[in-house]
N, C-alpha and C positions, 0 to 999 in steps of 0.2 A: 504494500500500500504506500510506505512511502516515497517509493519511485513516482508515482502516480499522483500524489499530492506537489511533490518536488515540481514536478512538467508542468502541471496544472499552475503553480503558482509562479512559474518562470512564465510562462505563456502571456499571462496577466499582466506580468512586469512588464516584460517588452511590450505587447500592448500597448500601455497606458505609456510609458517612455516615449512610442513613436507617436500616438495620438498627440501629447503637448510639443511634439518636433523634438524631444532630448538627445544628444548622444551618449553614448555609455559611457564615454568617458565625465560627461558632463554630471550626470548621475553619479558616478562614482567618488568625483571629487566633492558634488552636496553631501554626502558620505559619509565622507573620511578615508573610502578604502579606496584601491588600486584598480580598476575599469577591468580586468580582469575577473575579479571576484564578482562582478555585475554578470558579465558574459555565461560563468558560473551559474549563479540563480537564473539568469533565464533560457540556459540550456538544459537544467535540472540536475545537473550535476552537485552541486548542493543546494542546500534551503535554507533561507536566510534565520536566521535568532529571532525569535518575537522582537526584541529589542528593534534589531536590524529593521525590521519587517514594518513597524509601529517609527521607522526613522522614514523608510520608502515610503510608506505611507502621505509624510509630507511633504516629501522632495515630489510624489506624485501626482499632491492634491487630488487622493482619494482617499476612503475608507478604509482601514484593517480590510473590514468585511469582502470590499470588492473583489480582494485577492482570491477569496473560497466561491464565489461567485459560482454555480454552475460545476462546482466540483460533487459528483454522484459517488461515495462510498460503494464497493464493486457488493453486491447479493453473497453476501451468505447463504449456503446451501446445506 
C-alpha cells in the first residue's frame, strides 16, 4: 500500500506545482531541501514527512487534504 499512496501523493504534487507554473527547483528551495528530493516525492520514490507534507502544502497553496484526494485504499478480500 505504500507504494500506492507514495505515487498517489507524488502525482498531486506535481500537479498542483505545474498548475501554479513552479519548477522543482523553485519548490525545492521554498523548502529548504535540494530539487532532487522534490523529483523524489513526485516520482514516488519517497513520501514526504507530514511535517514536509503540511510545509508543500503552503508553498502549494492547497490543503493537506488535497494530497489524498481520490486516493481509493485497494478491497480487502
Amino acid at each position: 500500500m505504500s507504494d500506492g499512496i507514495n505515487l498517489h501523493l507524488g502525482r498531486r504534487i506535481r500537479s498542483r506545482r505545474r498548475l501554479l507554473g513552479l519548477s522543482q527547483l523553485s519548490v525545492a528551495e521554498m523548502c529548504g531541501v535540494r530539487f532532487q528530493q522534490i523529483q523524489k516525492y513526485e516520482c514516488g520514490l519517497s513520501a514526504p514527512s507530514a511535517s514536509r507534507l503540511w510545509q508543500l502544502s503552503r508553498v502549494l497553496e492547497a490543503p493537506v487534504d488535497y494530497f489524498f484526494e481520490g486516493f481509493q485504499l485497494a478491497a480487502r478480500g
